[in-house]
N, C-alpha and C positions, 0 to 999 in steps of 0.2 A: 069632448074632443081631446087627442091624445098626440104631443106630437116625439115623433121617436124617429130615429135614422133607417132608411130604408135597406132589407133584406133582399137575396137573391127571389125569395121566394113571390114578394111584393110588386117586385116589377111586369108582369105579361098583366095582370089585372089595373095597373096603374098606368102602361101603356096604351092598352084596350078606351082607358076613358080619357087621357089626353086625346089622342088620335080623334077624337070627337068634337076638340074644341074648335073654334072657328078660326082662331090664332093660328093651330096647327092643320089645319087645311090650306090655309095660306101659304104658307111654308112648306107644302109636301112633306108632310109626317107622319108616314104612317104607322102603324100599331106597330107593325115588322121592327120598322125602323127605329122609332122611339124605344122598341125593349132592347135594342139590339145598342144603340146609345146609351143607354142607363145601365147595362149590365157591364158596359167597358165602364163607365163613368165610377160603377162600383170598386169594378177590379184597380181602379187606378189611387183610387181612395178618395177622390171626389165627395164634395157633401150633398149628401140626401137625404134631405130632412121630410117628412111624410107628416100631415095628419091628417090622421085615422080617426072615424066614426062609429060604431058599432057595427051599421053595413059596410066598411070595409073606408079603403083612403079615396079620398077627396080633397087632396092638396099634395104639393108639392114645391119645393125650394131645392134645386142644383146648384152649387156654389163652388168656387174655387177659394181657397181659404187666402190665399198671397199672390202676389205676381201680376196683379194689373199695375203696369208704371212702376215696376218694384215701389209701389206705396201702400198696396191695400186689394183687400178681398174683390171679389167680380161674381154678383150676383146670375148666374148662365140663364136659367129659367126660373120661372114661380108661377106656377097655374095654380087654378082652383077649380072643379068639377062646377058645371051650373048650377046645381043641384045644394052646392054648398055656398054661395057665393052670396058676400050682402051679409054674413052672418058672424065676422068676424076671423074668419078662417086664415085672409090675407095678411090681415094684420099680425097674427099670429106668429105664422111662419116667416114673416119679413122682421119681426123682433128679433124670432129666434135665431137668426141667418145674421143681424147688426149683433146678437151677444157674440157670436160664432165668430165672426169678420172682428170683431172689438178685441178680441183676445189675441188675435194674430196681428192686427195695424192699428190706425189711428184711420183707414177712410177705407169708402167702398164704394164700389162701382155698380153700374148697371147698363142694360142698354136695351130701348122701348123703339117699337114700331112707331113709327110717325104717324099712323094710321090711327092707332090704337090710344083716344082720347080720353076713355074711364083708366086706364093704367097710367098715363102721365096723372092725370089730377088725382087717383090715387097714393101715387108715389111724390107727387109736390105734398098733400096732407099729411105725409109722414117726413115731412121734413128735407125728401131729397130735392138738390136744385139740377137743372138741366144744365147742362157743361159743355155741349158741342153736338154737333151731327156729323155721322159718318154718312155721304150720300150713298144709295143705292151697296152698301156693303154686301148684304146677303143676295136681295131678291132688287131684277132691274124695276126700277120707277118706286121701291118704298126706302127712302131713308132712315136710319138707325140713328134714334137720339140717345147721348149718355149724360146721362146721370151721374150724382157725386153724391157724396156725403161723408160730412167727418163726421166720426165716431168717438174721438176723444180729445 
């Protein structure tokens, strides 16, 4: 596995397999709409960090490098395809995205579905702790938990 900053070219094949996740059905996101995200994300210089398998990418990390609290990094999204998950791939990419975020602050932020129980206990295993909830922020009746973590 390879992981490297995402290209214009990258994204309709990387939107195609988000759009499949279950996270993003929930959310109404569709393939349209996730490349159409991603391509501004790029143009703005947003971080997109990808890794890539030999059949092509299977993860994903969107990040904001500064500006949450003016204290620290804001982790946007982190998927991982089914197909790759369980394999190390998370982990990966959420290192790469704490060296990323560690060079710009001293903390980083995130924020997990209330729903979404293997991503909380994923992200407590990596050392982040839950910081608050934002009720019903995005979608009515799911709560948005944030996350914290110093970095240095």
């Amino acid at each position: 596995m390879e992981l490297r900053a995402a290209a214009a070219a990258d994204l309709p094949a990387l939107a195609e397999g988000l759009a499949r996740l279950p996270l993003m059905i929930r959310y109404g996101r569709s393939a349209a709409r996730l490349a159409a995200d991603l391509e501004a994300a790029l143009g703005r210089g947003d971080g997109l960090l990808l890794a890539v398998e030999p059949r092509g990418v299977v993860g994903l990390a969107w990040f904001l490098r500064q500006g949450t609290f003016g204290l620290g990094a804001y982790l946007r999204l982190m998927a991982v395809l089914p197909e790759a998950q369980a394999r190390g791939v998370g982990a990966a990419l959420l290192a790469a995205f704490e060296d990323e975020a560690a060079a710009a602050g001293a903390h980083a932020f995130l924020l997990c579905s209330d729903f979404n129980g293997p991503a909380q206990r994923f992200y407590e295993r990596h050392g982040w702790g839950r910081a608050g909830v934002l009720p019903e922020l995005v979608l009515p009746g799911v709560d948005e938990l944030v996350y914290w973590k110093r970095l240095r």
